[in-house]
C-alpha positions in Angstrom: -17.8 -20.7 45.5 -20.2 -18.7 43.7 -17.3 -16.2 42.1 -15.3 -18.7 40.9 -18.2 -20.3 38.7 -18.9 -16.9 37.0 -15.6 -16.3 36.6 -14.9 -19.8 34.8 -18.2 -19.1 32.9 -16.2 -15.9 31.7 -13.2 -17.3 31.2 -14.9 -19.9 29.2 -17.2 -17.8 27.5 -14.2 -15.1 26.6 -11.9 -18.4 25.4 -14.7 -19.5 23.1 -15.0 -15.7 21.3 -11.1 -15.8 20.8 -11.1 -18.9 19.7 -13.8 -18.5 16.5 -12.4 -15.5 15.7 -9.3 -17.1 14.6 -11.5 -19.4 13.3 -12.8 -16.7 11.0 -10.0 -14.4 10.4 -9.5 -13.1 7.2 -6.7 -14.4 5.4 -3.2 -13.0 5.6 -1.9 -10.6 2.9 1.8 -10.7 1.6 4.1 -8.9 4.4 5.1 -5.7 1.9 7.9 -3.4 2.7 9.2 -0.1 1.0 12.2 -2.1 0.0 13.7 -3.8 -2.9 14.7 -3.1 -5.9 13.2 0.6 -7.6 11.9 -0.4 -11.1 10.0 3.6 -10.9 10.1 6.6 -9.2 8.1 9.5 -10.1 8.7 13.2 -8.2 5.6 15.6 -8.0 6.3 19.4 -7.4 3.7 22.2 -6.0 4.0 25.5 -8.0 6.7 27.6 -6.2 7.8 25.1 -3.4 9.4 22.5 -5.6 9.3 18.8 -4.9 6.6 18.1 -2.5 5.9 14.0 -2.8 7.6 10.9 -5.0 5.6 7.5 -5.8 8.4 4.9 -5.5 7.7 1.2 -7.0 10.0 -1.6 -5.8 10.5 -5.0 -6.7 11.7 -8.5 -5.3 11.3 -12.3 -5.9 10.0 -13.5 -3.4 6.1 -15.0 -3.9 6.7 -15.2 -7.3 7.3 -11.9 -7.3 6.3 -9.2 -5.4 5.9 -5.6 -6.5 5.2 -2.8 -3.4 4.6 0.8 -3.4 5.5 4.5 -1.2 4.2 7.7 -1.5 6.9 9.5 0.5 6.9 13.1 1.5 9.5 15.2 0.2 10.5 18.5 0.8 8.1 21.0 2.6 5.8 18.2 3.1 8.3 16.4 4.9 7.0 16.2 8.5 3.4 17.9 7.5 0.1 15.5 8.4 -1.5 15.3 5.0 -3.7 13.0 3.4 -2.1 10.4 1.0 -2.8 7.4 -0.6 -1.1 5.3 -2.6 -2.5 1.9 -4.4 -0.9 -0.4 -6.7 -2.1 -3.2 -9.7 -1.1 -5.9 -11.1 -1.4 -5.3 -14.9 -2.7 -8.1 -17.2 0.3 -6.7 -19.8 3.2 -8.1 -19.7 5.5 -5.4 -22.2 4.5 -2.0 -22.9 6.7 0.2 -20.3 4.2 3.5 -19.9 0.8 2.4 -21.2 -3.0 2.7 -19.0 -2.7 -0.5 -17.2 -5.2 -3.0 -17.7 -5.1 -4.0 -13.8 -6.1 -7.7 -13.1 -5.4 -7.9 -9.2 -4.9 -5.0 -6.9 -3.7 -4.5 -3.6 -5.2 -3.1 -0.4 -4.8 1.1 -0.5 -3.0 2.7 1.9 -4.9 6.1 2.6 -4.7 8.5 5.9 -3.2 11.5 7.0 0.8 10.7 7.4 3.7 13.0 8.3 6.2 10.8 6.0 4.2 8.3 3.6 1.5 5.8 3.4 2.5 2.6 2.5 3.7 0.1 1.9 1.1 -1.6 0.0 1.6 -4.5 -2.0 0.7 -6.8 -4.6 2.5 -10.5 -5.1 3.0 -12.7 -8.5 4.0 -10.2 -10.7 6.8 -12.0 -12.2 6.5 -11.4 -16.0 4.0 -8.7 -15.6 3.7 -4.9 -15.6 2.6 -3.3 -12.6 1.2 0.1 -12.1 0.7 2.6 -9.0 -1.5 5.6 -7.8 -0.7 7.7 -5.6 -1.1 11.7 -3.8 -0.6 13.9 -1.7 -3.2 16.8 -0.8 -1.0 19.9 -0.4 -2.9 23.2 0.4 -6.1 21.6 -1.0 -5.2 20.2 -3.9 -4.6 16.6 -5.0 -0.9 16.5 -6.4 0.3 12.9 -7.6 -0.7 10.7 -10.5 -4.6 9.3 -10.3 -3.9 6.9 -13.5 -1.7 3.6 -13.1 0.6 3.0 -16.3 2.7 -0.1 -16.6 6.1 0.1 -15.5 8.6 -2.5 -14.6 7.7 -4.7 -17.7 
């Protein structure tokens, strides 16, 4: 008799943790995929081995609509753990194709060491605004990519 009373106490105990931290979740982002619509694409090359990485920006309509980002490996880096990151904003411009943006919202980064890309990340209501993106590769210890967002898809 005495086992089944501690286990009910943990069952019990182990039901009540589950069931606050649903409770206290955070709340869910936008699903984001590397799909859509390219409004830019933007090919970075390492001196002597040609195209190493490309920072894709897609768009669609959903959530009044939602701009997501890649940084794909391409090339030699195809296949090769790196680091890479890409981010993406939500500009407060809304024309102006290739100027700093002015970011107003951004999404969550996407950084770690990946054999293909990191992403997708995304960022939703960007109907009628630019967007911008970040994003790298580290190739034989150096930072290759573009480390300033400017507005595309105005």
């Amino acid at each position: 008799m005495r086992f089944s009373r501690r286990a009910l106490v943990i069952l019990t105990t182990l039901a009540s943790l589950i069931g606050a931290n649903l409770l206290i979740s955070t709340p869910a982002q936008a699903a984001t995929s590397c799909s859509g619509t390219v409004t830019h694409r933007q090919s970075f090359s390492y001196p002597g081995e040609g195209v190493i990485g490309e920072l894709t920006i897609y768009y669609n309509s959903s959530n009044g609509g939602t701009n997501s980002a890649c940084f794909y490996h391409r090339g030699q880096s195809y296949g090769v753990a790196a680091n890479t990151y890409v981010a993406i904003y939500r500009c407060s411009q809304t024309s102006g194709e290739g100027n700093e943006c002015h970011n107003v919202t951004a999404g969550t980064p996407d950084e770690g060491r990946y054999a293909s890309y990191a992403g997708p990340v995304g960022v939703t209501g960007t109907a009628n605004y630019c967007v911008g993106a970040i994003g790298w590769i580290e190739w034989h210890g150096t930072n290759i990519g573009v480390f300033t967002p400017f507005t595309r898809g105005c």
